[in-house]
Backbone as CSV, one residue per row, in Angstrom:
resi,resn,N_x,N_y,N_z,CA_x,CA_y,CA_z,C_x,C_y,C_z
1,UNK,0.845,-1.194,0.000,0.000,0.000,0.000,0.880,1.243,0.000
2,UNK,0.499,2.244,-1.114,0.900,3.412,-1.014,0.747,4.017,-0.169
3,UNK,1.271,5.436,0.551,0.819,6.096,1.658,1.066,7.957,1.149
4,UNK,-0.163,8.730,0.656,-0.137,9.918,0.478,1.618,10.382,1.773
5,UNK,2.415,11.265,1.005,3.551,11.253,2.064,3.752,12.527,1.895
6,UNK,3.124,14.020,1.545,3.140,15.273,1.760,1.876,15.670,2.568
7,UNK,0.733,14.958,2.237,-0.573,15.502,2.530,-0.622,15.663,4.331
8,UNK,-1.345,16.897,5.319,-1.435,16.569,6.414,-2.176,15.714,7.081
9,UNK,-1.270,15.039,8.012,-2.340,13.648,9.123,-2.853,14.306,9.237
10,UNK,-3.885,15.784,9.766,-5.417,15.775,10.247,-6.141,15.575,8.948
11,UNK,-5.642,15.903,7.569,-6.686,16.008,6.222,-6.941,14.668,6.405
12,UNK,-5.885,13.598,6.359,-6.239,12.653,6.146,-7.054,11.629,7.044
13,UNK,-7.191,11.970,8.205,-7.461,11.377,9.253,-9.178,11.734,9.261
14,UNK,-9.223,12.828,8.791,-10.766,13.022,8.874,-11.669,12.615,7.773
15,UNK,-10.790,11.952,6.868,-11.568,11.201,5.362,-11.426,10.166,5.659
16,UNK,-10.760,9.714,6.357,-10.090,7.882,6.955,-11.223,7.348,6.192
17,UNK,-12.273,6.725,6.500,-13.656,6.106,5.757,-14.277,6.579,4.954
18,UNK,-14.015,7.635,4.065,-14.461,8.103,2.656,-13.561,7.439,1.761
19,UNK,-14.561,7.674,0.182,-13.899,7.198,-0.937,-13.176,8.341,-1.331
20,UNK,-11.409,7.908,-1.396,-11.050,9.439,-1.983,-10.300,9.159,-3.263
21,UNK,-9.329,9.776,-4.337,-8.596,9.902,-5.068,-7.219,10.776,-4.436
22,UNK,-6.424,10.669,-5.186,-5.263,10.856,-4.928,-4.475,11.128,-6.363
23,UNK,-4.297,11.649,-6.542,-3.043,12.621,-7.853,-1.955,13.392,-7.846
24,UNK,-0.569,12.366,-7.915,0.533,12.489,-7.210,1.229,12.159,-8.232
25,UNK,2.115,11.569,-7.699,3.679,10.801,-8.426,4.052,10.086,-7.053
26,UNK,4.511,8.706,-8.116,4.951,7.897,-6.950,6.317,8.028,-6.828
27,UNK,6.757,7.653,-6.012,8.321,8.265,-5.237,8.614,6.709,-4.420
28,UNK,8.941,6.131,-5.541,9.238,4.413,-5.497,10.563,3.577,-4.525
29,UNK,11.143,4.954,-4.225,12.618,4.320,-2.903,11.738,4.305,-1.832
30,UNK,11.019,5.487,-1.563,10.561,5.601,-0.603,8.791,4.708,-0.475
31,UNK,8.387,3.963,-1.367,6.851,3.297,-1.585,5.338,4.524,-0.907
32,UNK,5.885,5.843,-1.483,4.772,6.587,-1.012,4.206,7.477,-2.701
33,UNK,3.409,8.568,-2.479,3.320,9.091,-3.395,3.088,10.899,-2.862
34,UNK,4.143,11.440,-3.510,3.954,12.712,-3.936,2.679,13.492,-4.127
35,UNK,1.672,14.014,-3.643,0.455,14.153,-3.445,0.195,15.846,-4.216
36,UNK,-0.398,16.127,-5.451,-0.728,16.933,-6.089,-2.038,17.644,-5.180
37,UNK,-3.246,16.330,-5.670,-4.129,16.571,-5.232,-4.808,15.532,-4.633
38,UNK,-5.965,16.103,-3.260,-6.549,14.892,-2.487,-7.704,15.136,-2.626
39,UNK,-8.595,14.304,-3.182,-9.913,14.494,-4.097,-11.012,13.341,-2.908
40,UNK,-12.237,14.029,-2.027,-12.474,12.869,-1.785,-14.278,12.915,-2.008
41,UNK,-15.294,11.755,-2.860,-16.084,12.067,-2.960,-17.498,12.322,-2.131
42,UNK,-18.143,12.567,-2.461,-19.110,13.335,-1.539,-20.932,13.031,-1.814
43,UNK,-20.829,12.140,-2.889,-21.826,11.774,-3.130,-22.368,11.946,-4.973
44,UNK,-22.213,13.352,-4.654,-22.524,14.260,-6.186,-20.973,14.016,-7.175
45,UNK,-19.773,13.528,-6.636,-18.771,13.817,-7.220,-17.541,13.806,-5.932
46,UNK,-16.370,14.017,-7.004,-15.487,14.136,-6.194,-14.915,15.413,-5.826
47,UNK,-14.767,15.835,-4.812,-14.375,17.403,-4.560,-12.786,17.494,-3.733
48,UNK,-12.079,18.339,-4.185,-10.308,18.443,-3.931,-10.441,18.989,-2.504
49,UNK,-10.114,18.374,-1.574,-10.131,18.990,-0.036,-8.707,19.508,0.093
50,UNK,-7.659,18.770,-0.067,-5.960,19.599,0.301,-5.463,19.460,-1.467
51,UNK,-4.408,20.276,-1.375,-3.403,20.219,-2.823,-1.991,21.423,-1.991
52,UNK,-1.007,21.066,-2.463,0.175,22.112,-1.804,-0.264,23.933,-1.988
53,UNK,-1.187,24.083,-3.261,-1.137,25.237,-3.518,-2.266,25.711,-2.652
54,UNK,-3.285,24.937,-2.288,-4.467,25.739,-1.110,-4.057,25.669,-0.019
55,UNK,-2.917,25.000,0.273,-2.319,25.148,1.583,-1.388,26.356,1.527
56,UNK,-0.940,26.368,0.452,0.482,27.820,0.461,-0.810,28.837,0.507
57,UNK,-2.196,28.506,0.135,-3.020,29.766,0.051,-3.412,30.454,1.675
58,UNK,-3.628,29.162,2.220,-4.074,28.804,3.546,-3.379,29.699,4.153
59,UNK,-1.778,29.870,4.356,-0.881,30.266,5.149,-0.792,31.597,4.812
């Protein structure tokens, strides 16, 4: 199993049991992936909750 390895433990911790997506690059020494975007769906679709750039927005 891959493991999102930029995204933050609380984003991820609070989707734990949702269906999500993930759009990265894998980073294969390390068996994780580089995390673009974290997409998780919602019923209607899938909607982007973290990505590096809404976090640089965030701050």
């Amino acid at each position: 199993m891959r493991v999102p390895s930029n995204g933050p433990r609380d984003t991820k911790v609070r989707h734990v049991r949702k269906q999500a997506r993930v759009i990265g690059t894998v980073v294969e020494p390390y068996r994780s992936i580089s995390v673009e975007s974290l997409q998780v769906e919602l019923g209607d679709g899938y909607r982007e909750v973290w990505s590096p750039q809404a976090q640089q927005r965030a701050f």
